[in-house]
Structures are given as structure tokens and as C-alpha cells.
N, CA, C and O of each residue as an XYZ file, in Angstrom:
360
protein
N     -21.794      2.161      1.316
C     -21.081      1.620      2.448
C     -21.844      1.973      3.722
O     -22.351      3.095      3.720
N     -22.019      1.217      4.814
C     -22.390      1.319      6.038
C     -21.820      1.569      7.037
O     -20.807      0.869      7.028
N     -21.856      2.231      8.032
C     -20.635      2.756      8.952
C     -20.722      1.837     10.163
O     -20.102      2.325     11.108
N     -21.367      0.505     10.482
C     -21.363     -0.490     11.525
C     -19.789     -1.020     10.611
O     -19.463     -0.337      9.640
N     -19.160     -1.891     10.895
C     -18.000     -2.255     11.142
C     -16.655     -1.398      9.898
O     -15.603     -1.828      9.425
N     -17.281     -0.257      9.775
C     -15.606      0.902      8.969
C     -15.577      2.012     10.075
O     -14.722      2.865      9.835
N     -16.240      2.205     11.141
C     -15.709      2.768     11.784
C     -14.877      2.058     13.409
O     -15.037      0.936     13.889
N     -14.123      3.048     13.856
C     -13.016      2.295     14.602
C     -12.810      3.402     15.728
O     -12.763      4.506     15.185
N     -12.680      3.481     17.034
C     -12.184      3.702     18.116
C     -11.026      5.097     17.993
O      -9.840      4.793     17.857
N     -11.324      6.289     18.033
C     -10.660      7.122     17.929
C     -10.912      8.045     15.992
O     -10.147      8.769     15.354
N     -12.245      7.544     15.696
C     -12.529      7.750     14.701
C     -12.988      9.470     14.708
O     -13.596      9.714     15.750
N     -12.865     10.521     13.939
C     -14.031     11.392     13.774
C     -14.968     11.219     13.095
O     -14.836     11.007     11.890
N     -16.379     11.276     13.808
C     -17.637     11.252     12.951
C     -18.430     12.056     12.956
O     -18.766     12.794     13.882
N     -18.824     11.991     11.877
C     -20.364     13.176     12.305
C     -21.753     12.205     12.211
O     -22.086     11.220     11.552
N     -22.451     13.173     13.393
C     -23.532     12.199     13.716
C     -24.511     13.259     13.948
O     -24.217     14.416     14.251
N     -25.841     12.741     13.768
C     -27.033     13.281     14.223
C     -27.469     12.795     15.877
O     -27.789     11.682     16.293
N     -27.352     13.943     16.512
C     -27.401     13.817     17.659
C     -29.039     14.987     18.352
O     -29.419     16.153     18.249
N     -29.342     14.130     18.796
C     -30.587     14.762     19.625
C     -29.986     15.430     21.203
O     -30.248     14.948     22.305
N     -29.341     16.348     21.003
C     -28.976     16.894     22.226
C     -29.315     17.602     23.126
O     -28.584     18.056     24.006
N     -30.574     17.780     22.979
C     -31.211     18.648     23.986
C     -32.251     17.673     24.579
O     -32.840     18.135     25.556
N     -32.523     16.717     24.293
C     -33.594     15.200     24.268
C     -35.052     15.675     24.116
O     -35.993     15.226     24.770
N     -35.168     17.162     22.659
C     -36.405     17.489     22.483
C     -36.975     16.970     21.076
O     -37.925     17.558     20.560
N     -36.339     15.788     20.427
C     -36.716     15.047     19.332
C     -36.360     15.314     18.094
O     -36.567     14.607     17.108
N     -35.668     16.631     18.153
C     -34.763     16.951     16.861
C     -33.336     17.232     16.911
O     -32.747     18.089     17.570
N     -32.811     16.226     15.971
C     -31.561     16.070     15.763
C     -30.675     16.916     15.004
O     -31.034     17.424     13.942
N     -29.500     17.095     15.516
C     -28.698     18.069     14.733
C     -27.093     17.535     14.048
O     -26.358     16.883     14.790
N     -26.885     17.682     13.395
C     -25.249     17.419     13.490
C     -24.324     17.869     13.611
O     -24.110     18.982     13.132
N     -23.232     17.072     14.423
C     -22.467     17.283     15.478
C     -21.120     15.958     15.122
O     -21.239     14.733     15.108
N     -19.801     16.893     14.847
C     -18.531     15.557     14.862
C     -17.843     15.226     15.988
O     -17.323     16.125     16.650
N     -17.785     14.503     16.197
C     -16.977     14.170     17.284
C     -16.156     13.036     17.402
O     -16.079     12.564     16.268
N     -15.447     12.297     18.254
C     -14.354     11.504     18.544
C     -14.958     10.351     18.995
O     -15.471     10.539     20.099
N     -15.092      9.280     18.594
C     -15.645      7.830     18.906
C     -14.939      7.260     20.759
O     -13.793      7.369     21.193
N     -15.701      6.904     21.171
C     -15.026      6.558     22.601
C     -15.313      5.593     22.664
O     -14.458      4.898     23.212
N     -16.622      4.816     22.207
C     -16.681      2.726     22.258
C     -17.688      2.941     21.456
O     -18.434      3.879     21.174
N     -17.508      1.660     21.103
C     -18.438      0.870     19.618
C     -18.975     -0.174     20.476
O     -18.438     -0.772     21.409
N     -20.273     -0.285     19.922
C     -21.312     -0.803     20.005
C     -21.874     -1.859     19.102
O     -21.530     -1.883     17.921
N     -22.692     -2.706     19.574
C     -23.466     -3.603     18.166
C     -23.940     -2.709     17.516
O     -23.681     -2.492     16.332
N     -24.996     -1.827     18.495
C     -25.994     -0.707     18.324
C     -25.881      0.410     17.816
O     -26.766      1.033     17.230
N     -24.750      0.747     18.014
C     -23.882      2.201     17.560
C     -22.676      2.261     18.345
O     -22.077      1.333     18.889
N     -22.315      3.918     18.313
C     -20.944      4.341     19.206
C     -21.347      5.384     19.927
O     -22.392      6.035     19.934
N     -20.020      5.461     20.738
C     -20.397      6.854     21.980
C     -19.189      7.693     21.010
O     -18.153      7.375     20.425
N     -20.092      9.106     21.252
C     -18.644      9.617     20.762
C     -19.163     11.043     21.903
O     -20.202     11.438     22.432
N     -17.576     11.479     21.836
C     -17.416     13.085     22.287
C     -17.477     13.996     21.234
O     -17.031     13.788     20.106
N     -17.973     14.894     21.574
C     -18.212     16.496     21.087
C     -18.187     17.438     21.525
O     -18.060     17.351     22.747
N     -18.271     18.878     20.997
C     -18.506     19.474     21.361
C     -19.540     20.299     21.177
O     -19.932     20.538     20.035
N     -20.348     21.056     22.682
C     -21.880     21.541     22.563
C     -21.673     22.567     23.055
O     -21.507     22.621     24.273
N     -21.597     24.114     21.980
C     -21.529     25.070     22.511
C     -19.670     25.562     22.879
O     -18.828     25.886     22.042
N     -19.442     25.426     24.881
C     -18.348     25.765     25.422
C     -17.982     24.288     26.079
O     -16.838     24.003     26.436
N     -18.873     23.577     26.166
C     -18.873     22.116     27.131
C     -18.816     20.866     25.985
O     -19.347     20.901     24.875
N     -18.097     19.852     26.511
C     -18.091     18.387     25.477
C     -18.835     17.832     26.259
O     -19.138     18.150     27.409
N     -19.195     16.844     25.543
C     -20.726     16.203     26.006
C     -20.497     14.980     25.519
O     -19.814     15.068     24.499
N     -20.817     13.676     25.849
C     -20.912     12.441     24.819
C     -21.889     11.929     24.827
O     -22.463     11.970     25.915
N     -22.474     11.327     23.898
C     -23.254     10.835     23.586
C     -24.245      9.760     22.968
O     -24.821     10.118     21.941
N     -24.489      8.640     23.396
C     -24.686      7.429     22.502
C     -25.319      7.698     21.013
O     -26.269      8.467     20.872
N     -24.846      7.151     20.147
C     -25.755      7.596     18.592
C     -25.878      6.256     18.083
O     -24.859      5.576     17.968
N     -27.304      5.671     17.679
C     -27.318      4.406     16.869
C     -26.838      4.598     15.394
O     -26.894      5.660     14.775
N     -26.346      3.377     14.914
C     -25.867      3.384     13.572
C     -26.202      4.062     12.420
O     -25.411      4.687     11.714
N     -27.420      3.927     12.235
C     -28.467      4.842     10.795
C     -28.261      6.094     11.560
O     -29.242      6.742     11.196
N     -27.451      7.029     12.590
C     -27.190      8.222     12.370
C     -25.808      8.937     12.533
O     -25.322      9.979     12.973
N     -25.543      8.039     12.063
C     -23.617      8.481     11.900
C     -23.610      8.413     10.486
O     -23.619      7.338      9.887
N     -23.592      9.706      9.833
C     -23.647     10.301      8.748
C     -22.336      9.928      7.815
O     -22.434      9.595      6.634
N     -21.319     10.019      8.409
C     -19.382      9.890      7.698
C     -18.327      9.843      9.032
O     -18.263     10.001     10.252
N     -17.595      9.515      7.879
C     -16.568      9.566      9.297
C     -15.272     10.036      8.629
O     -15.077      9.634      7.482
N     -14.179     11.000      9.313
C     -13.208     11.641      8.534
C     -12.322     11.100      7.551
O     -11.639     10.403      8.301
N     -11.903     10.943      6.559
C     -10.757     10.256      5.794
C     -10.241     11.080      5.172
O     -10.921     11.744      4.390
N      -8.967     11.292      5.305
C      -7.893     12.358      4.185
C      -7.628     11.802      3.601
O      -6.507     12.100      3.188
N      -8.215     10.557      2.973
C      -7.748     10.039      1.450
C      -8.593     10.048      0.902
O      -8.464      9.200      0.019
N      -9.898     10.725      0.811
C     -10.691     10.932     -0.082
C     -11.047     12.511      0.030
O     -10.932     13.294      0.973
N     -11.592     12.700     -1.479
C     -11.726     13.935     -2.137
C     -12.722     14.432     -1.219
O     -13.551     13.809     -0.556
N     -12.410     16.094     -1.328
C     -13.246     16.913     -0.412
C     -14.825     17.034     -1.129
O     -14.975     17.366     -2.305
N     -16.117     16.657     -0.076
C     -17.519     16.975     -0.304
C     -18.076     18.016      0.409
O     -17.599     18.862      1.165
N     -19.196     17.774      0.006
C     -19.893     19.134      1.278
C     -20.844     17.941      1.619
O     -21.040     17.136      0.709
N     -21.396     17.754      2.702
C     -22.736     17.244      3.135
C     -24.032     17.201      2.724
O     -24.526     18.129      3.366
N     -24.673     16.849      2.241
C     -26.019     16.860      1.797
C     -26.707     17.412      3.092
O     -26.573     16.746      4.119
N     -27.360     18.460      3.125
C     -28.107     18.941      3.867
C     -27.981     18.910      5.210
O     -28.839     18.679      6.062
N     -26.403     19.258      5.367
C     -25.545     19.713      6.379
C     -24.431     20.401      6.652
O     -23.706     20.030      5.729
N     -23.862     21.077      7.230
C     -22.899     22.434      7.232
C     -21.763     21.653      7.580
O     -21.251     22.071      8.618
N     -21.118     20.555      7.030
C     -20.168     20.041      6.818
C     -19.383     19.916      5.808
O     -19.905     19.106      5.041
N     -17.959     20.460      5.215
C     -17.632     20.440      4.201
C     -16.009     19.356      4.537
O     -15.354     19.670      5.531
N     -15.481     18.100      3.613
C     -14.093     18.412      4.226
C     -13.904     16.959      3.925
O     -15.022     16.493      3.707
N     -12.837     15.892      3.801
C     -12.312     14.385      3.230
C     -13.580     13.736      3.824
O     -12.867     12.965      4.467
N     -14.510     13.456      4.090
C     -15.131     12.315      4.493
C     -15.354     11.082      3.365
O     -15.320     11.115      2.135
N     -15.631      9.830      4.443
C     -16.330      8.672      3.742
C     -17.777      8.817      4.281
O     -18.286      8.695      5.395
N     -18.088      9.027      3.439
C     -19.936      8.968      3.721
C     -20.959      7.763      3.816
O     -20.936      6.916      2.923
N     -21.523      7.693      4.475
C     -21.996      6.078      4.990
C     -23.711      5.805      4.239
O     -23.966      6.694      3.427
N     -24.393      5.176      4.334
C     -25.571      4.804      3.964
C     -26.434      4.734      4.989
O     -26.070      4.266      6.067
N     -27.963      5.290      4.743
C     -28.442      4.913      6.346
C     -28.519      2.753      6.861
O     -28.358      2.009      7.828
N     -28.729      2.730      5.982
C     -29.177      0.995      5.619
C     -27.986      0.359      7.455
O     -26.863      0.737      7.790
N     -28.803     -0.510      8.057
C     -27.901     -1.255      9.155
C     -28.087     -2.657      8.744
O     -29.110     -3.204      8.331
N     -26.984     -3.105      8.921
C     -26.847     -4.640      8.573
C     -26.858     -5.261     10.282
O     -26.768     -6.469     10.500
């Protein structure tokens, strides 16, 4: 599954976010604030401060669902209901 049109406006996601704008990305969940062709903005939190941030599609990793069984992340410190997305953009 691809996360361009299953995610929705008030969504939690986790995303790879380049937040320091030194070329490596980290992940980070946060709260969707607008959708995009391109991607979404979402809020987070960095540290003590929320921050938002534009993220294109191929890096929004899952997005929360309590109707599915608990995972851990593939090679991320996320454990907990997600739907997990594909990098692939349509």
C-alpha cells in the first residue's frame, strides 16, 4: 500500500524528516496539517519545540491505525498499530 491517497488530515505519521537541513534524515511522528499532491505537512515534535515540516510521499513511513496488529519498524525505534506504507509513489 502507498500512503499518497490513505492518508487524511489529522492523521499520525511517521516520517523521515531531515531536520536539521544537514542531509540526513531521521524519524519523527507527527500530526498531518495539509496534504499535498507532493506530500504532507505535518507537526512534531523536536526535542522541547514542535516544528512542522513538509515531507514528500516516499518518506512517510506508516501512519497510526488501532485496528491493526502491533509491529516494530524496520530499522526504526517505532513500535505500536501502524499501517505501513511502500516507498513506490503513484
Amino acid at each position: 500500500m502507498i500512503a499518497k491517497g490513505n492518508v487524511k488530515l489529522d492523521n499520525i505519521c511517521i516520517c523521515m524528516i531531515d531536520e536539521y537541513r544537514s542531509g540526513e534524515k531521521e524519524a519523527f511522528d507527527g500530526h498531518v496539517q495539509r496534504i499535498q499532491d507532493d506530500g504532507i505537512h505535518v507537526c512534531y515534535l523536536s526535542g522541547y519545540k514542535s516544528r512542522n515540516d513538509f515531507v514528500l510521499w516516499e518518506d512517510v513511513i506508516a501512519k497510526v491505525d488501532k485496528r491493526k496488529a502491533r509491529v516494530t519498524l524496520e530499522d526504526r525505534s517505532f513500535s505500536g498499530q501502524f499501517e505501513v506504507f511502500d516507498k513506490e509513489v503513484v
